[in-house]
C-alpha positions as CSV (number, residue, x, y, z in Angstrom):
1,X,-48.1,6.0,-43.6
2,X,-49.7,4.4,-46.6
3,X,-53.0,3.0,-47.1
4,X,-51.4,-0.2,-47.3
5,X,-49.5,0.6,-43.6
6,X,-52.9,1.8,-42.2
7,X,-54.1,-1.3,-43.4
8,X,-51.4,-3.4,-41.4
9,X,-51.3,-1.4,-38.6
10,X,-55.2,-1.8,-38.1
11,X,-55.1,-5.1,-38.2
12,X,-52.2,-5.7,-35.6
13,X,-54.7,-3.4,-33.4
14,X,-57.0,-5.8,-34.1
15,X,-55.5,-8.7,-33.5
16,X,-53.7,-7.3,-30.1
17,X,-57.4,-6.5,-28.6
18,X,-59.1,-9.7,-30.1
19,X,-56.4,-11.4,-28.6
20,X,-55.8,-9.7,-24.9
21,X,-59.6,-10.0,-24.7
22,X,-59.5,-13.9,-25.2
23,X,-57.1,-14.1,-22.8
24,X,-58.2,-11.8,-20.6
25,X,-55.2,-10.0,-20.3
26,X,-54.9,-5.9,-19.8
27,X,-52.5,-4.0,-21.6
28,X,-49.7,-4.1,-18.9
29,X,-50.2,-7.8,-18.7
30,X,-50.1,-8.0,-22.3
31,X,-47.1,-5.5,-22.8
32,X,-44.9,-7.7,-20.2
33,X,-45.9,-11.0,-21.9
34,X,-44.3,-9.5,-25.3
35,X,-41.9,-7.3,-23.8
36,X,-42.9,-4.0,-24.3
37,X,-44.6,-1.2,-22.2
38,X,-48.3,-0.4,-21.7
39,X,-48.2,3.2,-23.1
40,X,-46.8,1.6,-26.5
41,X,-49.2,-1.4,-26.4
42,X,-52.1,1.5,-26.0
43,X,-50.7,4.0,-28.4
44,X,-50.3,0.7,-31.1
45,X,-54.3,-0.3,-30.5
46,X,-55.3,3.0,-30.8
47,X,-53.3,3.9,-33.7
48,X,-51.3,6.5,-32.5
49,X,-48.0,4.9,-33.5
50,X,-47.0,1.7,-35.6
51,X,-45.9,-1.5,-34.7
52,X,-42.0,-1.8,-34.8
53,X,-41.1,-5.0,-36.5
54,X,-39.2,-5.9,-34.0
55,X,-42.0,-5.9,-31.6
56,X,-44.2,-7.4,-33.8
57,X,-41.7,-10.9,-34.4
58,X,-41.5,-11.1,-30.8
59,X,-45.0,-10.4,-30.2
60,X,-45.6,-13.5,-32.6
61,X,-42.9,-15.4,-31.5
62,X,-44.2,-15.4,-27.4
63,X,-47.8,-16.1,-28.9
64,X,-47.3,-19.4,-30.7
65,X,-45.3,-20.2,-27.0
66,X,-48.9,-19.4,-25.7
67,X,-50.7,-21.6,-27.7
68,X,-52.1,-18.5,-30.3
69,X,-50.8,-18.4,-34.4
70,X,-52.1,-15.2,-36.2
71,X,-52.5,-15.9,-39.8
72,X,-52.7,-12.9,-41.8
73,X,-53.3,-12.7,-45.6
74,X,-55.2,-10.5,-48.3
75,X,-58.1,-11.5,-47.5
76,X,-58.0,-11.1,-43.4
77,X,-56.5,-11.7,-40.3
78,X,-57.4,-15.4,-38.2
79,X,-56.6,-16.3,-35.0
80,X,-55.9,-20.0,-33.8
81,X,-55.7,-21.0,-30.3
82,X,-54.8,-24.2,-29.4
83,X,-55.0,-26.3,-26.3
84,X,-52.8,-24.6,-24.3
85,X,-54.1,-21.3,-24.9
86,X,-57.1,-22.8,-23.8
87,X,-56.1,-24.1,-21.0
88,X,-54.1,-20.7,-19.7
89,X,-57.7,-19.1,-20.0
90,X,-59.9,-21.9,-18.6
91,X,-57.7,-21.3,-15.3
92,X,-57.6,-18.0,-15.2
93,X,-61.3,-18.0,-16.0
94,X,-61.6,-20.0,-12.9
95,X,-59.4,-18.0,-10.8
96,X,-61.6,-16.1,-8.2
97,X,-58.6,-14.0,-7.7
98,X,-58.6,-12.6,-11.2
99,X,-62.4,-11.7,-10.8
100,X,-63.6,-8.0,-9.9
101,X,-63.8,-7.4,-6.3
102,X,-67.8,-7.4,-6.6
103,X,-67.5,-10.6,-7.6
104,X,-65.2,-12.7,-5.5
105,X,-66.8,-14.8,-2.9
């Protein structure tokens, strides 16, 4: 890989973590909303293997059916979540069945 690939590659890590972490998604609930598998969701955010292309349009592609655009130029990477990204996380944020067991009532 490049230095311009290692650059591209971190920032798809980046935005994969930012982004399951909003939405408070794992990596197998993340891999199956973009079609892949959690080892290659894992080995991508760790950098242990680049993002196909492939993977990466769809990965876009079911975001932006979310409610998330990733805008990526030279000078960074932003996230925008609109409302119905915000709405998928207010409910699961108030989902008592998505908390840890020590903290369901």
């Amino acid at each position: 890989m490049t230095s311009t690939d290692d650059k591209t590659q971190t920032r798809i890590a980046l935005v994969m973590r930012s982004i399951r972490s909003a939405i408070g998604y794992n990596q197998i609930q993340f891999a199956e909303l973009i079609g892949s598998s959690k080892p290659t969701i894992a080995r991508i955010e760790t950098l242990e293997m680049p993002m196909k292309g492939e993977l990466y349009s769809r990965m876009v592609e079911r975001l932006e059916e979310f409610g998330i655009k990733i805008d990526s130029n030279l000078d960074g990477v932003s996230l925008h979540f609109d409302e119905r990204a915000i709405a998928v996380l207010e409910g699961r944020l108030q989902d008592a069945d998505l908390r840890r067991p020590d903290r369901k009532k």
